[in-house]
C-alpha positions in Angstrom: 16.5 30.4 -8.4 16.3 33.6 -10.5 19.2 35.3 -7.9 21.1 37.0 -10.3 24.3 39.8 -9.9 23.9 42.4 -6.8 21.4 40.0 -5.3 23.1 36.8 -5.8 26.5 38.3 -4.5 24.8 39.6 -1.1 23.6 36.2 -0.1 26.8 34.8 -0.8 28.9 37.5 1.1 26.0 37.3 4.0 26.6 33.3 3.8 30.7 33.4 4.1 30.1 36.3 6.6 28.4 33.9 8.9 30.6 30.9 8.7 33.1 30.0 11.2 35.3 27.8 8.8 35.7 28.2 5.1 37.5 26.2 2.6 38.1 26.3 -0.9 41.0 24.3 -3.5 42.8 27.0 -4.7 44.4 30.6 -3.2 42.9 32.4 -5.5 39.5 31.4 -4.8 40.5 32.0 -1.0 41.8 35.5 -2.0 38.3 35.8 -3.4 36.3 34.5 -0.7 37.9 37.6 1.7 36.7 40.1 -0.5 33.7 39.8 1.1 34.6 41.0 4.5 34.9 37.4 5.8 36.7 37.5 9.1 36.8 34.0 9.5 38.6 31.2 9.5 39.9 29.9 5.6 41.9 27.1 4.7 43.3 25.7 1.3 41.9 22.3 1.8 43.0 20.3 -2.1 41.6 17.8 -4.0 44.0 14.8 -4.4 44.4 11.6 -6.5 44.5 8.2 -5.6 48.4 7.1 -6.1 48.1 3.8 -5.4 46.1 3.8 -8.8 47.3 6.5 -10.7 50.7 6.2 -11.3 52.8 6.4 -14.1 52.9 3.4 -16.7 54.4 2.6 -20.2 53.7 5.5 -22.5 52.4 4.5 -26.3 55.1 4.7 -29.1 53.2 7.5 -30.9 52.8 10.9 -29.7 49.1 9.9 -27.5 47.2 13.6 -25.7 44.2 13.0 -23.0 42.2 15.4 -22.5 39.9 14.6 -19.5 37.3 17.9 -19.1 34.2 17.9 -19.7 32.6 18.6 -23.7 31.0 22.1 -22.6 31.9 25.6 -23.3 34.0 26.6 -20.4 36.5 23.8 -21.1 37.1 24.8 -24.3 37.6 21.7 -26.3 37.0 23.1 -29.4 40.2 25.4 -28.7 41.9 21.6 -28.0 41.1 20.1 -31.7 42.2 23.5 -33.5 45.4 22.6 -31.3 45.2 19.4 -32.6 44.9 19.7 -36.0 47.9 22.4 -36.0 50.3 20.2 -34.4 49.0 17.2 -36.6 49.7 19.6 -39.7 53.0 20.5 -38.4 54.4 17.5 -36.7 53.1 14.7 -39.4 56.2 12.2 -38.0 54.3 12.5 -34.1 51.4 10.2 -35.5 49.2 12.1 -33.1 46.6 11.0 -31.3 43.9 12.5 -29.0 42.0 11.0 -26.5 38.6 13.2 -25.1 37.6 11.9 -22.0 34.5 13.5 -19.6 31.7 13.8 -22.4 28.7 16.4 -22.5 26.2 18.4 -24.3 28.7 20.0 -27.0 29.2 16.1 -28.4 27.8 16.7 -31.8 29.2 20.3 -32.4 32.4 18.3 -31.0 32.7 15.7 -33.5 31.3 18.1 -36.3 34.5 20.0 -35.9 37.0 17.3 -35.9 35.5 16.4 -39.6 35.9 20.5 -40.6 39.1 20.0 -39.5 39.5 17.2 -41.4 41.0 15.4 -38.7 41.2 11.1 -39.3 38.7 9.7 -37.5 41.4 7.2 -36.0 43.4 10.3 -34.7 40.7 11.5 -32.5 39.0 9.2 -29.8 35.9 10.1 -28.5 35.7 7.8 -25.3 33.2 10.2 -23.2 32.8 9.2 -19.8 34.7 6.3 -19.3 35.3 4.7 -15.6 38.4 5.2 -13.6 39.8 1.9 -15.1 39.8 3.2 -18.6 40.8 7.0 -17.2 43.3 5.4 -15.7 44.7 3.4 -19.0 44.4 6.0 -21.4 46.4 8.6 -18.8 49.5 5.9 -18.7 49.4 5.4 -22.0 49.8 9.5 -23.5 52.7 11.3 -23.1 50.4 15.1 -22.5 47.6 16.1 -20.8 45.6 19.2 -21.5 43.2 21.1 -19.1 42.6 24.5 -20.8 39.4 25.3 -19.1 38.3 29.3 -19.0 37.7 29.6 -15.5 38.3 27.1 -12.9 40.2 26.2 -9.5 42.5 23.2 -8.5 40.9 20.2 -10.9 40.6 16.4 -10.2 42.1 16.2 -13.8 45.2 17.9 -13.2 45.9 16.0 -10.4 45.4 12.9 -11.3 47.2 13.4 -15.0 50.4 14.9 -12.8 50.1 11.6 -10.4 50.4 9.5 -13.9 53.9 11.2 -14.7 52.1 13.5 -17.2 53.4 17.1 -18.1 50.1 18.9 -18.2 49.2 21.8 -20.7 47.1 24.4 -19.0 44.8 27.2 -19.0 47.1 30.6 -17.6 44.9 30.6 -14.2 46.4 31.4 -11.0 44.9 28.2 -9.6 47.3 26.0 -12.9 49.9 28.6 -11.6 50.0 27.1 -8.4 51.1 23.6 -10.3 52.2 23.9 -13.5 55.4 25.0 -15.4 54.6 28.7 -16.6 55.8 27.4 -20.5 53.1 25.2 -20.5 50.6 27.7 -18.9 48.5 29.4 -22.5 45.7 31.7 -23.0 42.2 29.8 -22.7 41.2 30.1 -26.2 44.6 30.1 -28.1 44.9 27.7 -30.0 48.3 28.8 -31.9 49.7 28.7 -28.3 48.3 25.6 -27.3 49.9 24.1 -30.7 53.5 25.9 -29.6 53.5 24.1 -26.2 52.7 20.6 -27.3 54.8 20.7 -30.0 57.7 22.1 -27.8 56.6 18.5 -25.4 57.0 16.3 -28.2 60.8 18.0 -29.4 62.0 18.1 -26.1 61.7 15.1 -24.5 63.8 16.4 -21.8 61.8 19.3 -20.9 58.7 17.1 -20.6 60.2 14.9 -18.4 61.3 17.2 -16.3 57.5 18.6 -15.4 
């Protein structure tokens, strides 16, 4: 505790110096890791999703979005219902509908901006952190996910949103890079962008099919 900048990133080069086997989920966080002189072994070891339970299902008839991250800063889910509220304004015949999944400490700021944006209360569901069975549900039933975190590696979410058929929106990290489509790949904070590439999902069902 209380490690902070030169300090903090001694003991970790010391630590990865010392280590015989090092692994992390993403090549970029690999490409990291060497930086600091490690000689040793590293290996891309990834996260996965259970496909024997996420898999894809029947989608809604409406245009449904899950969003599974977590309500905090770095995930940016305030960028995701400006999106929202754009595509809403512009695509009125999509009957929209957004599903935020993971909860968190920005709840109340959250749900204050979905009312500024004057957003239905029926068009945005605040589910929070609902079990796999209900994750699970609301992933075969939406036709998009969106991970549009600020920094991050290979998520859980990703994963298990591709597994379900999805076409996943994402953050323009090398570790989203790695998995999805470069169209759907957007500045962290854009929402204007984010708005472009959903739309684009719901016009051309083809395209999203394909991801």
């Amino acid at each position: 505790p209380g490690l902070r900048g030169g300090a903090m990133a001694a003991l970790v080069g010391w630590s990865l110096r010392r280590a015989r086997l090092i692994t992390a989920d993403s090549q970029d966080m690999l490409a990291e890791i060497r930086r600091y002189g490690v000689t040793g072994r590293c290996e891309e070891v990834l996260w996965g999703a259970d496909t024997d339970r996420f898999r894809p299902g029947k989608p809604a008839a409406d245009f449904e979005i899950a969003s599974l991250r977590n309500w905090e800063a770095n995930y940016n889910i305030d960028t995701v219902l400006r999106a929202f509220a754009r595509l809403r304004a512009v695509r009125p015949q999509a009957n929209a509908t957004l599903h935020l999944l993971g909860g968190g400490p920005d709840a109340a700021a959250l749900k204050a901006l979905a009312a500024e944006l004057a957003l239905p209360a029926e068009s945005v569901r605040f589910l929070g952190r609902a079990g796999e069975a209900a994750l699970i549900t609301t992933l075969q039933r939406s036709r998009v996910s969106l991970s549009v975190p600020s920094s991050d590696a290979t998520s859980v979410s990703l994963l298990e949103s591709m597994a379900c058929g999805l076409p996943v929106v994402a953050s323009e990290l090398p570790a989203n890079r790695q998995w999805v489509d470069p169209a759907l790949c957007v500045p962290p904070r854009d929402a204007p962008a984010l708005a472009a590439a959903l739309g684009r999902l719901h016009d051309e069902p083809d395209f999203a099919r394909a991801q």
